[in-house]
FIRO-400556 format. One record per residue (C-alpha): residue in one letter; residue number from 1; x, y, z. Coordinates in steps of 0.25 Angstrom, whole numbers. Layout:
N
 fitor dolo    px    py    pz
     A  NUM     X     Y     Z
...
END
This chain:
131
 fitor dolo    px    py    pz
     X    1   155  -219   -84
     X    2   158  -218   -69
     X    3   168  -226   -60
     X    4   165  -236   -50
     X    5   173  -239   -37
     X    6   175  -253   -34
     X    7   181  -249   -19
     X    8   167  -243   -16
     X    9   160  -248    -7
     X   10   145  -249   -16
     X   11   146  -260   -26
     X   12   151  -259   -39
     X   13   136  -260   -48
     X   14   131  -248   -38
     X   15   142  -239   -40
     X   16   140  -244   -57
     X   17   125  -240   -55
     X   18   125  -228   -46
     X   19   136  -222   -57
     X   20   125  -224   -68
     X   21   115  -217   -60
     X   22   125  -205   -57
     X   23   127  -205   -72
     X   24   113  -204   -74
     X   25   110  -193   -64
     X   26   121  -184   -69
     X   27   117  -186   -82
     X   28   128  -194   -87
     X   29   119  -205   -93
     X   30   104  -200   -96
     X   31    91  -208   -98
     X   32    94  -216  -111
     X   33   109  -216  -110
     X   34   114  -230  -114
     X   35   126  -235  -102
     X   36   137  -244  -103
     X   37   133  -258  -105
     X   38   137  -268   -94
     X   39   149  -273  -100
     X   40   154  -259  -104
     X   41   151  -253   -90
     X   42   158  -266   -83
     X   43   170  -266   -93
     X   44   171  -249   -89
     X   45   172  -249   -76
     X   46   178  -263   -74
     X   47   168  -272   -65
     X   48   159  -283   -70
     X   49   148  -280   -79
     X   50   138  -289   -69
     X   51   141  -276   -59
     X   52   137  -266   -70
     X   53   125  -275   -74
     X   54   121  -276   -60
     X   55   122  -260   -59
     X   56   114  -259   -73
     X   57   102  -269   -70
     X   58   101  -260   -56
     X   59    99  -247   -63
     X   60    90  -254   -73
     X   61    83  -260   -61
     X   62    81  -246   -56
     X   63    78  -239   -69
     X   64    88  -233   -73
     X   65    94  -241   -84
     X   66    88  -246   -94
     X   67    90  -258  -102
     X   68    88  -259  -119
     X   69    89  -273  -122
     X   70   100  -273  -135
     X   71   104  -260  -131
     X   72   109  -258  -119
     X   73   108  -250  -105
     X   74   101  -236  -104
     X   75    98  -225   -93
     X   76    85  -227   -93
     X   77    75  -216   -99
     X   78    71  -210   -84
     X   79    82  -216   -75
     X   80    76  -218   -60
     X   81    84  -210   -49
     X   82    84  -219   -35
     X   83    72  -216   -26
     X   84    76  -203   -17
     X   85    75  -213    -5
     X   86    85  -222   -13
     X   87    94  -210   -16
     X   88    95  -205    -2
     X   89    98  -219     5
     X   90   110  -219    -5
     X   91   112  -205    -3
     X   92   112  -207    13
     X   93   120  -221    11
     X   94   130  -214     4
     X   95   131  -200    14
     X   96   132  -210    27
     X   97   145  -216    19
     X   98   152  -205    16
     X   99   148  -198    30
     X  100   153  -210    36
     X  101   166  -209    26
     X  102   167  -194    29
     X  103   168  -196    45
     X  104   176  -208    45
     X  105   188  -197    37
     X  106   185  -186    46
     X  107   178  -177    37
     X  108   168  -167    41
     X  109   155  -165    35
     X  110   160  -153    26
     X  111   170  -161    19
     X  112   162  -173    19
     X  113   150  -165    11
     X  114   161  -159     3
     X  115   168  -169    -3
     X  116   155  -177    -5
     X  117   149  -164   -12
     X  118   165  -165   -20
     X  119   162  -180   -24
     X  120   146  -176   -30
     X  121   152  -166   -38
     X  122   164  -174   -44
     X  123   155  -187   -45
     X  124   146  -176   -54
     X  125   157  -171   -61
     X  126   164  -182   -66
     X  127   151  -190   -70
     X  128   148  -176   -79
     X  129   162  -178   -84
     X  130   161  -191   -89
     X  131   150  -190   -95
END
């Protein structure tokens, strides 16, 4: 489904639930579509299944997954996108680390937005391919 880093810096459980959601936004899983159970998910990407639980009871926390007793775990039938403001603290979270990456190597701005616009496109490109 997607691959986790454990050397990251973000915890393991975000890295499982922000791969579902970008599954979900690029179409990979759509509303309905059953995903691994908890066992299946832990045993596939080789960490405890109470880190992929964790990860699954958030997105169903936030809507996004839906649970079918005797049946299992679902995108739910409109999955909730986080609130713009939520989205762009992540978003400016994320850009003041990779800024702050960027400087620290010496880079300048125009490689930096390059390869960060290099990564987006592979990142959408190999979830396409897998699934």
């Amino acid at each position: 489904m997607f691959d986790i880093n454990p050397a990251h810096a973000s915890p393991i459980w975000l890295q499982i639930e922000e791969g579902i959601r970008r599954m979900i936004t690029l179409g990979s899983l759509g509303p309905g579509d059953s995903v691994p159970s908890v066992r299946d998910l832990a045993k596939s990407l080789r960490v405890n299944p109470n880190t992929v639980a964790r990860a699954y009871q958030r997105l169903t926390d936030a809507g996004v997954l839906a649970v079918k007793r005797g049946e299992g775990t679902f995108v739910s039938a409109s999955p909730s996108q986080p609130k713009k403001s939520e989205r762009n603290e992540k978003l400016r979270d994320a850009a003041t680390a990779y800024a702050g990456a960027a400087i620290a190597v010496g880079a300048s701005l125009g490689d930096a937005a390059a390869e960060l616009e290099s990564s987006y496109s592979r990142l959408v490109r190999d979830h396409r391919r897998k699934a």
